[in-house]
C-alpha positions in Angstrom: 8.4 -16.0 -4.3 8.5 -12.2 -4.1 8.2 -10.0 -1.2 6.2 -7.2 -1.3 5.3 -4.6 1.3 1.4 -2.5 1.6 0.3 -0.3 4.7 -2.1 -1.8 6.7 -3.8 -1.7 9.7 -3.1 -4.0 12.9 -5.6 -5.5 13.7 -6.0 -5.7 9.4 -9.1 -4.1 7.9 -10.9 -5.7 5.3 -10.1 -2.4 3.0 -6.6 -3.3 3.8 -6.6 -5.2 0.5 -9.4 -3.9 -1.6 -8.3 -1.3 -4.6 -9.0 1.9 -4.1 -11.5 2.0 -7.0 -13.9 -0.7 -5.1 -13.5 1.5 -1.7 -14.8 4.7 -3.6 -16.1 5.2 -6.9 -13.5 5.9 -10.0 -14.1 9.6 -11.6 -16.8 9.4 -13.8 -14.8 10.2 -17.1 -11.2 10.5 -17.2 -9.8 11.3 -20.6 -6.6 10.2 -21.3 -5.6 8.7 -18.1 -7.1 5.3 -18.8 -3.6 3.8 -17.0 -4.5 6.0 -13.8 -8.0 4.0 -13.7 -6.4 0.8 -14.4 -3.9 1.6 -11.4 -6.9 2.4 -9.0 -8.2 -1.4 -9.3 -4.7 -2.6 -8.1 -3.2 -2.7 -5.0 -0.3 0.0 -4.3 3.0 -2.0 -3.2 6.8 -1.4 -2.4 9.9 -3.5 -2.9 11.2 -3.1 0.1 9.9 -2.4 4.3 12.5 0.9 3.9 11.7 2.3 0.4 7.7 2.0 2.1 8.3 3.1 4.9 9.8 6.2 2.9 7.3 7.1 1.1 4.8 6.8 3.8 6.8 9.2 5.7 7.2 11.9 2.6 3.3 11.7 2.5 2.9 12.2 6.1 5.0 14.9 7.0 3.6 16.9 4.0 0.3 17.0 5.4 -1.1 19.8 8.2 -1.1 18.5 11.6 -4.5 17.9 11.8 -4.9 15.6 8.6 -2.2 13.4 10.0 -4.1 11.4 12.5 -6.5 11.2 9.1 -4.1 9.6 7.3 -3.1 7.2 9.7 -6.7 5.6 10.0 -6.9 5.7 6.1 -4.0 3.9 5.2 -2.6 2.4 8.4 0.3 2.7 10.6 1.8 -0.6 9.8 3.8 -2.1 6.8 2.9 -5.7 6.1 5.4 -8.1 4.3 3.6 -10.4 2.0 4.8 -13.6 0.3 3.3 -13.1 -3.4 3.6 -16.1 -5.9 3.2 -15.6 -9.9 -0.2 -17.4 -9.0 -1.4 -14.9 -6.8 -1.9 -12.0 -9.8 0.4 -9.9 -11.6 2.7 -6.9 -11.0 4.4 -4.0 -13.3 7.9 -3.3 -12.5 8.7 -1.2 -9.2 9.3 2.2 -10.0 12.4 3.3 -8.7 11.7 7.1 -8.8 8.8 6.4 -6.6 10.3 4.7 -3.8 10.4 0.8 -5.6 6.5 1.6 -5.8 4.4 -1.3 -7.9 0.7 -2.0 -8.6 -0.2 -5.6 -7.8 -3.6 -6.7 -9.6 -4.5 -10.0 -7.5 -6.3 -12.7 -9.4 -9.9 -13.1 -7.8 -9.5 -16.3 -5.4 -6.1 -14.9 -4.0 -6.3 -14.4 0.2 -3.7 -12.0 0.6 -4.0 -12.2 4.3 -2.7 -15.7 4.1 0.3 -14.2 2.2 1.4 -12.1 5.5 5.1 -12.9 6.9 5.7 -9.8 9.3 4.3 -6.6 10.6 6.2 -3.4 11.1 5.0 -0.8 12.9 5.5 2.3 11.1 5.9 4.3 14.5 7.6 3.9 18.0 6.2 4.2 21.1 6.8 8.0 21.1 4.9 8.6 17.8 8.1 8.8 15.8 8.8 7.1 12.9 10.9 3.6 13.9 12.7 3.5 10.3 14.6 6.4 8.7 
């Protein structure tokens, strides 16, 4: 067992866990950056609720004010801890200069809604971020 942790939405959306690459088309060509492809049919994970949470908030708080509230309904305002086994797909190592950041490549009967321990709400009450 391995826990992992992926922005979501609460209630979850079904593009919750769908790879970016089956949400919008890949570039048509890119040369050279066949791993970047490969990455965009996976699903973006952390390590850990705080090193997520982290990175979430570095993204946020470089965007302009009004591209926030964008954000939010793209990628969520919750962080939900999954129970992954070796059968549910594979993994590359997280990457510790990108906040424990991995790329999880489910295997095609995998539910990972049925994987989901907890939910964390990325924000208080007050809109401010409930994890430092």
């Amino acid at each position: 067992m391995k826990e992992a942790f992926r922005w979501t939405h609460s209630p979850m959306i079904p593009n919750d866990f769908k790879p970016i690459n089956l949400i919008n088309e890949p570039p048509a060509r890119m040369l050279e950056d066949t791993d970047k492809i490969c990455m965009g049919y996976g699903l973006s994970m952390f390590d850990t609720l705080n090193n997520s949470v982290k990175k979430y908030r570095k993204l946020y708080n470089n965007l302009r004010s009004y591209q926030k509230e964008q954000f939010k309904q793209d990628k969520g305002s919750y962080v939900t801890c999954l129970n992954l086994l070796a059968t549910d797909g594979v993994a590359d190592s997280p990457n510790e200069s990108n906040f424990g950041h991995f790329t999880f490549h489910e295997y095609s009967e995998t539910n990972l809604e049925s994987k989901v321990l907890k939910l964390f709400s990325i924000f208080n009450e007050n809109g401010e971020f409930n994890l430092q």
